[in-house]
NUNUDREN-503085 format. One record per residue (C-alpha): x, y, z; residue in three letters; residue number from 1. Coordinates in Angstrom, 1 decimal. Example, Ala and Ser with C-alpha at 12.3 -4.5 7.8 and 13.67 -1.06 7.14 Angstrom:
<atoms>
c1, c2, c3, kolro, marfi
12.3, -4.5, 7.8, ALA, 1
13.7, -1.1, 7.1, SER, 2
</atoms>
This chain:
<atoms>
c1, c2, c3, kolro, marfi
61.7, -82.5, 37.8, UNK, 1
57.9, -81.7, 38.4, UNK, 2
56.1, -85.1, 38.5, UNK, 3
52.5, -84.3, 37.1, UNK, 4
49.2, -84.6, 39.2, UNK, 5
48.5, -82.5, 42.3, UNK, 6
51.4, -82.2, 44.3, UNK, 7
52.4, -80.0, 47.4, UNK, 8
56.1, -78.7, 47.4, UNK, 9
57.1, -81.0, 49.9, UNK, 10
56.3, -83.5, 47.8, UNK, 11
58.7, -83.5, 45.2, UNK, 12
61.2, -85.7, 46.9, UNK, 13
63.6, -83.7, 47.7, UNK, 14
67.2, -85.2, 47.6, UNK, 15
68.4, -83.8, 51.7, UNK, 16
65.3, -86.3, 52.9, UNK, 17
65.2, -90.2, 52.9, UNK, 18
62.9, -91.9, 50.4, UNK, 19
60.0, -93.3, 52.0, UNK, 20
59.6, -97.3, 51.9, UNK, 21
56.9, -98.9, 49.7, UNK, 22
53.7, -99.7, 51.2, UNK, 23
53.5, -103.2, 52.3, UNK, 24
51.1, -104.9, 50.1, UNK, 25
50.4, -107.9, 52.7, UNK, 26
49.0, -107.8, 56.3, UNK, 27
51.3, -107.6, 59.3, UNK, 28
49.2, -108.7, 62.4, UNK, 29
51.5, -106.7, 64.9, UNK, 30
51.2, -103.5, 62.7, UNK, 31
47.8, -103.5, 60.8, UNK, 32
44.4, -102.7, 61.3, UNK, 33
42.3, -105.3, 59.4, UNK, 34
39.4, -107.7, 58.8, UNK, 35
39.7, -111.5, 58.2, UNK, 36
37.1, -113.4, 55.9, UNK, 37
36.8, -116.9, 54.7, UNK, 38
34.9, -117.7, 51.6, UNK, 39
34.0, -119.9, 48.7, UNK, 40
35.7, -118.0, 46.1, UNK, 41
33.3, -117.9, 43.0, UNK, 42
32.4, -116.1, 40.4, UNK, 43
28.7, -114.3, 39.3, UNK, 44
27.8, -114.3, 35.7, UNK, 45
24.8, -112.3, 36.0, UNK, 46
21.8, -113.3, 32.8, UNK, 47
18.7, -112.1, 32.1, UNK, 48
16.6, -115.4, 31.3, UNK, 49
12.7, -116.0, 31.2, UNK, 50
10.6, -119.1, 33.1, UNK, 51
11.4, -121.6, 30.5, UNK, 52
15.0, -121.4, 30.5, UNK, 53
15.1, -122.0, 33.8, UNK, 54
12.6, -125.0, 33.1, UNK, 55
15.1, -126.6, 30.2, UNK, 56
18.3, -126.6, 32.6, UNK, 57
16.0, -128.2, 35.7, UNK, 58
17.1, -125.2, 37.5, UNK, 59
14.3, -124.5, 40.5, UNK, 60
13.5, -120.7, 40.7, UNK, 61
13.9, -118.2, 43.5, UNK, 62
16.6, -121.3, 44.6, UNK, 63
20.4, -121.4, 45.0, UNK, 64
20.7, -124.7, 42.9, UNK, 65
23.9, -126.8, 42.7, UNK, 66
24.6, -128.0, 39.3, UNK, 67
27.6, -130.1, 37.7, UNK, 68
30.0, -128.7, 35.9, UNK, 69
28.7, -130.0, 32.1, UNK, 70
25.2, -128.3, 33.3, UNK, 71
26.8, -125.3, 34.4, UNK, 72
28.8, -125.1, 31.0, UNK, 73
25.9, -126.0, 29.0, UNK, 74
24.0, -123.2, 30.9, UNK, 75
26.9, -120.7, 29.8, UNK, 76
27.3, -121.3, 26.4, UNK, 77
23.8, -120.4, 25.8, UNK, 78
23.4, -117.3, 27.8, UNK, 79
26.9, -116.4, 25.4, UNK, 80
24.8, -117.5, 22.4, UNK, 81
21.8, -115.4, 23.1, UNK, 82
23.8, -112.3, 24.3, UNK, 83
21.6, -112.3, 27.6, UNK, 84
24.9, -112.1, 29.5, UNK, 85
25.0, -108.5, 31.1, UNK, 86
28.5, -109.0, 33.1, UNK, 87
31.0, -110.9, 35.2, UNK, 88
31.9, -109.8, 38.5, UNK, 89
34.2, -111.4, 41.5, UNK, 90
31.4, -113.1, 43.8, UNK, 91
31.0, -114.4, 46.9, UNK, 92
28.9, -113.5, 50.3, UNK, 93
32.6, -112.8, 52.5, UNK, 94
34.3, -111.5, 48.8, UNK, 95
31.9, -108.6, 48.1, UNK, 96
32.2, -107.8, 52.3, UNK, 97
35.9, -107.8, 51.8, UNK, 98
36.3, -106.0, 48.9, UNK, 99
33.6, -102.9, 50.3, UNK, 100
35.3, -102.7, 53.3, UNK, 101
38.9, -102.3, 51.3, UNK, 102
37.5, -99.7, 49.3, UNK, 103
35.3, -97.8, 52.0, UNK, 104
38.5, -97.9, 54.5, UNK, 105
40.8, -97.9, 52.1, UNK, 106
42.4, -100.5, 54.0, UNK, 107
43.8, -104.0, 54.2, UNK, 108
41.4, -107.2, 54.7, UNK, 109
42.5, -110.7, 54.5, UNK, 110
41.0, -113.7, 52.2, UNK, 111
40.8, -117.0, 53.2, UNK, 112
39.6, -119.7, 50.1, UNK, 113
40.9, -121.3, 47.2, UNK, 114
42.6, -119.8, 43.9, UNK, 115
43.1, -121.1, 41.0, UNK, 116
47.4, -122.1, 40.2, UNK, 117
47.2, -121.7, 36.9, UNK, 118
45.2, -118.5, 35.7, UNK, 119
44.4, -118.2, 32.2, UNK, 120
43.1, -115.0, 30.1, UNK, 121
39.1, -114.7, 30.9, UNK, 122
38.9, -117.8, 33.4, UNK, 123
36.6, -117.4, 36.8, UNK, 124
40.0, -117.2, 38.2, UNK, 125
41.2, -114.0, 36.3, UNK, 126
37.8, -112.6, 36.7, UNK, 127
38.1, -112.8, 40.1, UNK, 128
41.0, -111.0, 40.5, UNK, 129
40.4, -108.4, 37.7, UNK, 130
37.0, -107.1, 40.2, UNK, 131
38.8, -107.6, 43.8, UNK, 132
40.3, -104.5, 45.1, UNK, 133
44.1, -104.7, 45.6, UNK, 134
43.8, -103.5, 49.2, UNK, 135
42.6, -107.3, 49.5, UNK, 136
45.1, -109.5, 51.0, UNK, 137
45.2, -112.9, 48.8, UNK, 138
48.7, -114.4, 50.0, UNK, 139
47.1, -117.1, 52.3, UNK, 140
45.0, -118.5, 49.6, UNK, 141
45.5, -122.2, 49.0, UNK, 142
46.4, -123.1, 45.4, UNK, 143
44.0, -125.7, 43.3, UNK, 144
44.5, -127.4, 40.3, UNK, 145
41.3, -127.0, 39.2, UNK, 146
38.7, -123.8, 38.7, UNK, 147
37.3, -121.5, 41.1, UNK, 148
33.3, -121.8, 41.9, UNK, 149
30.9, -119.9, 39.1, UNK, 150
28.1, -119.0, 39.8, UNK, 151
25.1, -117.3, 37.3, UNK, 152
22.8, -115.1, 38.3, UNK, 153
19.2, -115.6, 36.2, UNK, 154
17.0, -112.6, 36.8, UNK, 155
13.6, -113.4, 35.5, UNK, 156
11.5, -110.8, 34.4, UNK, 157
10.3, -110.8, 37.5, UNK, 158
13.4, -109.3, 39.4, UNK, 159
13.4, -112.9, 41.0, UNK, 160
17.3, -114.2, 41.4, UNK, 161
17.8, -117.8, 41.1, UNK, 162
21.1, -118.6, 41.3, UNK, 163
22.9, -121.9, 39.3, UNK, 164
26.1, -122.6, 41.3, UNK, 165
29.1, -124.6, 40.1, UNK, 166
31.2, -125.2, 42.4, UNK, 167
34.8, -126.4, 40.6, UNK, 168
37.2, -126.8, 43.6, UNK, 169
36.0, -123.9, 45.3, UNK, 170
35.7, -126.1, 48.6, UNK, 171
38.7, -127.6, 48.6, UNK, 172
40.1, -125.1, 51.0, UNK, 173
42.4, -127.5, 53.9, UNK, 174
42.9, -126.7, 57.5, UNK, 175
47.0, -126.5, 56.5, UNK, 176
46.3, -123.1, 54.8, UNK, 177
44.1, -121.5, 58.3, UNK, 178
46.7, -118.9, 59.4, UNK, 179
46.1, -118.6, 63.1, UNK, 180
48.1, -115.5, 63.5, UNK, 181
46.8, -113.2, 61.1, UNK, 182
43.2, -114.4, 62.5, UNK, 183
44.7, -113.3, 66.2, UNK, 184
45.8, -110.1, 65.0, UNK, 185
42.4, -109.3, 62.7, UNK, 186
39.5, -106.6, 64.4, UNK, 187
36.9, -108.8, 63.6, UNK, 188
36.4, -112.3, 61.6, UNK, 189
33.7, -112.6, 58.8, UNK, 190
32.3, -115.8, 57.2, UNK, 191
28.8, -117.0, 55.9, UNK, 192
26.5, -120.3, 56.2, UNK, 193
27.2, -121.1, 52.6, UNK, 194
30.4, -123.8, 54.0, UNK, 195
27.7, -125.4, 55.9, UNK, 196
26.0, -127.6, 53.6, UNK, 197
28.9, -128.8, 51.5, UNK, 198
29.1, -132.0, 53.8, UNK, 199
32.5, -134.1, 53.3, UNK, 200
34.1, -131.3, 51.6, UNK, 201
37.6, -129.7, 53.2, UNK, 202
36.5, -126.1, 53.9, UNK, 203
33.7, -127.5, 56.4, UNK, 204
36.7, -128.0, 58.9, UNK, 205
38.6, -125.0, 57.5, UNK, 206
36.0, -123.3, 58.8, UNK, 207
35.2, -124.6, 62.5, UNK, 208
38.9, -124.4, 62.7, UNK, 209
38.5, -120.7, 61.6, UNK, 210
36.2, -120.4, 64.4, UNK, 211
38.1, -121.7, 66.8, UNK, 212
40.8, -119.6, 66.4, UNK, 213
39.0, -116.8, 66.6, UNK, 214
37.5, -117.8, 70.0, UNK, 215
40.3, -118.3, 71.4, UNK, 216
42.0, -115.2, 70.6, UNK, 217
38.3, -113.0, 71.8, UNK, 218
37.9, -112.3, 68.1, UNK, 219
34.6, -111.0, 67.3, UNK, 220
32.8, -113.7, 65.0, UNK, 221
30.2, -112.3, 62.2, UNK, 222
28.3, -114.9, 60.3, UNK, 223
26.1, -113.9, 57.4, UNK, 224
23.4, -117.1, 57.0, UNK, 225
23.2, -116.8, 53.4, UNK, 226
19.7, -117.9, 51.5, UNK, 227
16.4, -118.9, 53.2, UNK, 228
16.4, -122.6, 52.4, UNK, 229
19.7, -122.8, 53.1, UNK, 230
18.9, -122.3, 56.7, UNK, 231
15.7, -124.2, 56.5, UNK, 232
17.8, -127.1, 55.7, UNK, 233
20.9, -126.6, 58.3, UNK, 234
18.9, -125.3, 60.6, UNK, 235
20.4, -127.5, 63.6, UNK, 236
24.0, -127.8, 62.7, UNK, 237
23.8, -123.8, 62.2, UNK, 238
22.3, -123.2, 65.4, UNK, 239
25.0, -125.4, 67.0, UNK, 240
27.4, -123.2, 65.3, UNK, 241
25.6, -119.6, 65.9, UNK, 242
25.4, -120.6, 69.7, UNK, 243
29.3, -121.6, 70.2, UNK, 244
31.0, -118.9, 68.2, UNK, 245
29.0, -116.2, 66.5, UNK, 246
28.8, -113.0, 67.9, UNK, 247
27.1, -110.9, 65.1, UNK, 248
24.7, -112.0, 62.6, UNK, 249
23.9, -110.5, 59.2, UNK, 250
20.5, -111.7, 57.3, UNK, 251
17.8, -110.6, 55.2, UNK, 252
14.1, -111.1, 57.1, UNK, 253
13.3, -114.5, 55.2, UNK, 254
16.9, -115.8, 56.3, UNK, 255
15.6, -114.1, 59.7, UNK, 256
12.3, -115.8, 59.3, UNK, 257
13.7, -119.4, 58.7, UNK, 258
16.1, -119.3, 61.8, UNK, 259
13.6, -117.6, 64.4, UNK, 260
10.4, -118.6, 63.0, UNK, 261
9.1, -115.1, 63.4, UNK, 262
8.1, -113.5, 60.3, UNK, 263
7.9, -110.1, 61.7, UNK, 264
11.6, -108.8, 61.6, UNK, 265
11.5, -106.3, 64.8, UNK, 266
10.5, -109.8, 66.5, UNK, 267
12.8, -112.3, 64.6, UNK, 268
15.8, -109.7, 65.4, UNK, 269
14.8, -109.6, 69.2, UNK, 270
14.3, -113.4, 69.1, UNK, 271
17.9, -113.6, 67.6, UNK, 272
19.4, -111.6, 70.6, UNK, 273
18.7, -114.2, 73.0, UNK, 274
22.1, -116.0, 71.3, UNK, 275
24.4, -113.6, 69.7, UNK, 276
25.2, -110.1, 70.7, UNK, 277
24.3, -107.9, 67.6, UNK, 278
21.8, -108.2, 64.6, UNK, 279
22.0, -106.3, 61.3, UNK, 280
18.9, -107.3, 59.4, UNK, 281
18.3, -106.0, 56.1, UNK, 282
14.4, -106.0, 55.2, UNK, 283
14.4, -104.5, 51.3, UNK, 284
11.9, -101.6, 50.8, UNK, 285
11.7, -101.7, 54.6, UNK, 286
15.0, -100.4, 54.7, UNK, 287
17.6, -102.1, 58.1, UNK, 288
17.3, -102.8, 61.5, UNK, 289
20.4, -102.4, 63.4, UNK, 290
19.7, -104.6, 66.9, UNK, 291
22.2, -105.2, 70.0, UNK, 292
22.9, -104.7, 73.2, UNK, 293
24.6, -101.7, 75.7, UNK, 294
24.6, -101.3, 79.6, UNK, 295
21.7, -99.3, 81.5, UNK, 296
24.7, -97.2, 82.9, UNK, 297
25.8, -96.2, 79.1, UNK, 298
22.1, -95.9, 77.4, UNK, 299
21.6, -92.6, 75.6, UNK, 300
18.6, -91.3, 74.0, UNK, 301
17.5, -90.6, 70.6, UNK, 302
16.7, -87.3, 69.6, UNK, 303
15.4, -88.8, 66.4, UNK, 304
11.5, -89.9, 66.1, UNK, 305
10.1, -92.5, 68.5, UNK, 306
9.0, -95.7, 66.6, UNK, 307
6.6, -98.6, 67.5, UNK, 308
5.9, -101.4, 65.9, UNK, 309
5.6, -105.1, 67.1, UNK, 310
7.8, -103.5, 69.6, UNK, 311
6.8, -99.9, 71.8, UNK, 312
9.4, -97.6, 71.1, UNK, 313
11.8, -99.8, 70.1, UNK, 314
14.3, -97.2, 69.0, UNK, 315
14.5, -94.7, 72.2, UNK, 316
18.1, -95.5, 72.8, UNK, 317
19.3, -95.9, 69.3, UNK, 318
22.2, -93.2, 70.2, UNK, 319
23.7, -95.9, 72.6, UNK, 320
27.0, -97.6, 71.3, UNK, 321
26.8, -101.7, 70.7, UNK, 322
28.0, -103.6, 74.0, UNK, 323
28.5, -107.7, 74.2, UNK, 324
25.8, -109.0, 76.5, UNK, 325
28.4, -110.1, 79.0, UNK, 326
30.4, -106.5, 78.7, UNK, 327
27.1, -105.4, 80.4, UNK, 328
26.2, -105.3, 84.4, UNK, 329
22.9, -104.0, 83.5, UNK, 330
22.6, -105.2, 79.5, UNK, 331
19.4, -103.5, 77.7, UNK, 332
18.3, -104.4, 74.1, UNK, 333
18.9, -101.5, 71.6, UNK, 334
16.7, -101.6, 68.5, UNK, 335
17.7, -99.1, 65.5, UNK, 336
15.9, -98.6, 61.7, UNK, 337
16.4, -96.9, 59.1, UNK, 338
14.3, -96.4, 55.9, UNK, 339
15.9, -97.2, 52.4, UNK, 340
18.4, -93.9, 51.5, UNK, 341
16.4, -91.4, 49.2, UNK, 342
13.4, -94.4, 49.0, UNK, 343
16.1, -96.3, 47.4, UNK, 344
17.3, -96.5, 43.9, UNK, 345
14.5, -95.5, 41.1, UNK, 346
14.8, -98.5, 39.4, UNK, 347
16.7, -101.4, 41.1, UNK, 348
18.0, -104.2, 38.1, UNK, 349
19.9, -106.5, 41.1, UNK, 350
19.9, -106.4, 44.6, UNK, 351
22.8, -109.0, 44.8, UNK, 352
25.2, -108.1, 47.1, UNK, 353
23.0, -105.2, 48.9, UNK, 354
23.4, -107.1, 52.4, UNK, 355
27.0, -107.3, 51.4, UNK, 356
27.4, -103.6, 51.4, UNK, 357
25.4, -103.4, 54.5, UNK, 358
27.5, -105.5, 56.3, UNK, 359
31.0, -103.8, 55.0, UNK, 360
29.9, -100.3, 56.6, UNK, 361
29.2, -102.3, 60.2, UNK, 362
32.2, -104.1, 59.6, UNK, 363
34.6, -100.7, 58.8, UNK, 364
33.4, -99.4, 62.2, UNK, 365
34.1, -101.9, 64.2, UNK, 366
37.7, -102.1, 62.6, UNK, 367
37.6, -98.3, 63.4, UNK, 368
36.8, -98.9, 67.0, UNK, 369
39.8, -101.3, 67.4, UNK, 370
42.2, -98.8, 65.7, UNK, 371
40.9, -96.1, 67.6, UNK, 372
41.2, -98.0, 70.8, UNK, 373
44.7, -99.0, 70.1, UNK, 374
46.1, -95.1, 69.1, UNK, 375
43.8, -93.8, 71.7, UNK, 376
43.5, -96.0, 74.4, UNK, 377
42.7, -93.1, 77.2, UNK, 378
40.3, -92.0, 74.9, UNK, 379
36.9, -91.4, 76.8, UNK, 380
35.4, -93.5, 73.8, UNK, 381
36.6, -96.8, 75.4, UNK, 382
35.8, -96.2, 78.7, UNK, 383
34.6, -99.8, 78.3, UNK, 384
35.1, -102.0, 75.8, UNK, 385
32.4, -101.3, 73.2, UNK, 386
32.4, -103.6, 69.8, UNK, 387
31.7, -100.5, 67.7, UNK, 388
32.8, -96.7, 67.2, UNK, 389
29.7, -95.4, 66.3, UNK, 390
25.9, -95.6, 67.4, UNK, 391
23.8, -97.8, 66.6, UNK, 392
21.5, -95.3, 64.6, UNK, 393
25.2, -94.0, 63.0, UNK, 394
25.9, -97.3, 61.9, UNK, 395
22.2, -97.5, 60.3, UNK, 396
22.7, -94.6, 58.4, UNK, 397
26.1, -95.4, 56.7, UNK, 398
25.4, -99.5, 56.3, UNK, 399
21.7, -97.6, 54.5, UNK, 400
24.1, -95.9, 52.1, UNK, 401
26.4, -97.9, 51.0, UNK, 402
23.9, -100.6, 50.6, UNK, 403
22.1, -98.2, 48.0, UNK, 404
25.1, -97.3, 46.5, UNK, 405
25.2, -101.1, 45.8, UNK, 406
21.4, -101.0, 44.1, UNK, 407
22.3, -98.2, 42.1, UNK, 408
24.9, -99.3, 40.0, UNK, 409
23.8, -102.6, 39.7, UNK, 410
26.4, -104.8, 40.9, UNK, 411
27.3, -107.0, 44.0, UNK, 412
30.7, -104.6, 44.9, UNK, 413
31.7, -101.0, 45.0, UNK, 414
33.8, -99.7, 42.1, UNK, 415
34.9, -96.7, 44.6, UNK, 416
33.7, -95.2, 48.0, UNK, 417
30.8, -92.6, 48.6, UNK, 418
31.0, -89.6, 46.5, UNK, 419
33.0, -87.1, 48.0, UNK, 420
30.1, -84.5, 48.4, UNK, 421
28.9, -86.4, 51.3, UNK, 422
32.4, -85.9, 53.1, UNK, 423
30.0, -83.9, 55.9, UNK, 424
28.2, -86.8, 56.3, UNK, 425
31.3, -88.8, 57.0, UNK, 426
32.6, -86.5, 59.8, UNK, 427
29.2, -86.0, 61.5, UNK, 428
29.8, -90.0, 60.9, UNK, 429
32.8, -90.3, 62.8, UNK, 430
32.5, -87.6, 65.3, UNK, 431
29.4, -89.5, 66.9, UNK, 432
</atoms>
């Protein structure tokens, strides 16, 4: 029988060979290479709305604003009535990571929260699901009774978000349903600030437990801080958190801004060195700064342009790969920037989940590093043990493009990886 679609010969099964077994659907910590996140699993209902709407709900603008759930509700049913809503996507700072690095590796990643037990036909819970890729491992979520988060996106004619969160039981997430194991066994552990500020809540020591685990198991920790105020107003409890477990941070330059104080961020980036060991920093129309450290004895050049700023030519050893400060004898700082790909999207309708994207490229090649590492480990690539595969300047350019693959189709996850034209790009990618 010829099955249809593009086969080889050898592919028809024939009968003289074993069958080959299923793919295993959930991760195996001795076997697979994958990422770990926890997250408050919610989802966006993205509106178009104008000042007074925002006004007649007492919802502040530019804000993430808490709400109860008969505000949040009340807030829906007229968005529904007015046909302002535009879509619902699966949401979440660690989701929209997970899901991009899924589809850009094509490979496993694990998802620590709270789903919904019951799931019924166009519930947050379904939606959720219906948007994540399947590559995403959901087995270790914890069951609620209740609803996942929701969260609506108001875009203002503006372009300003402002952002109307319900939470349902969304931080409910125990310390029971923390799998140590599969955090052992994961390349890298991603979470964001959001956790933080839900004081009393479960998933607060869900998470330091998170964290813990990962420390002890030499687990590299990357935090994304979430919103501006949101840092303003943890500020202390998040620096006590950055300073014990976080190796990487991801922000935008006001989140930057709040936690360093430095406006500038070249500055607020180099400020942020001083207590974690890499920096991606997205800065909008500015494009990305890509910040860490290597050892004077493994330094290499760029070949690319020379750039100052608040910083003399910050970017000379961009070609360098990303060393932990104490991996170094000798450590140096390594800045890297890149402009937005193209000048960025034409017209840009959302920019949610941009720093997502970002963050999914730098978080594929670490994974890559560690598979590398583990196939290859007389490879002269790990000649010392680096936290990435690539340069800093090669994980610029693909964070840059993914992230305006984000802005272009307006919404907060990949529906599929880079177009295929750009496979050269990927293997002068890899090859680096």
């Amino acid at each position: 029988m010829k099955f249809p679609g593009r086969r080889k010969l050898k592919h028809y099964f024939p009968v003289s060979q074993m069958k080959p077994t299923l793919p295993f659907l959930e991760v195996r910590p001795d076997r697979d290479t994958y990422i770990v996140g926890l997250d408050e699993t919610i989802v966006d209902v993205v509106a178009s709305v104008n000042d007074a709407f925002l006004k007649q709900h007492g919802v502040t603008k530019s804000l993430s604003n808490l709400v109860d759930h008969k505000t949040a509700t009340s807030i829906y049913q007229q968005l529904i009535d007015s046909g302002s809503i535009s879509d619902h996507f699966a949401g979440g700072t660690i989701g929209n990571t997970l899901h991009n690095y899924s589809v850009l590796a094509d490979d496993k990643s694990v998802l620590l929260g709270v789903m919904s037990s019951n799931i019924a036909l166009g519930s947050p819970a379904y939606h959720y699901i219906c948007h994540t890729s399947s590559k995403v491992d959901m087995n270790h979520l914890q069951g609620v009774a209740g609803d996942i988060g929701r969260g609506i996106t108001l875009i203002t004619p503006d372009g300003e978000r402002t952002f109307a969160i319900a939470p349902g039981d969304m931080d409910e997430l125990n310390e029971d349903h923390i799998p140590e194991d599969i955090i052992a066994g994961a390349s890298a552990f991603v979470t964001c600030a959001y956790p933080i500020r839900h004081h009393g809540k479960p998933i607060q020591k869900a998470l330091i437990l998170s964290l813990e685990y990962a420390k002890r198991h030499s687990i590299p920790v990357v935090m994304s801080l979430g919103t501006k105020h949101l840092v303003e107003e943890n500020h202390q409890q998040l620096m006590d958190i950055i300073h014990k477990y976080v190796d990487i941070l991801a922000m935008n330059e006001l989140e930057a801004e709040a936690l360093t104080g430095l406006k500038d961020p070249l500055l607020a980036a180099d400020a942020a060195l001083e207590f974690v060991d890499m920096v991606l920093l997205t800065a909008g129309p500015d494009g990305l700064y890509l910040c860490g450290y290597t050892d004077d004895e493994f330094k290499r050049e760029t070949t690319n342009p020379i750039k100052s700023g608040t910083l003399a030519d910050f970017n000379r050893f961009e070609f360098s790969r990303p060393l932990s400060k104490k991996a170094c004898t000798s450590p140096i700082k390594v800045f890297s920037h890149i402009d937005p790909y193209m000048g960025g999207p034409e017209k840009i309708k959302n920019t949610n989940g941009a720093g997502d994207g970002a963050l999914s490229a730098l978080l594929h090649d670490i994974a890559a590093n560690n598979f590398h590492r583990e196939v290859m480990p007389q490879s002269s690539k790990h000649k010392t043990n680096y936290l990435a595969y690539s340069s800093f300047a090669q994980i610029c350019k693909y964070s840059n493009r993914v992230s305006y693959e984000i802005l272009a189709q307006n919404a907060s996850r990949l529906s599929k990886g880079l177009p295929e034209k750009e496979d050269s790009l990927e293997e002068s990618y890899w090859d680096r």
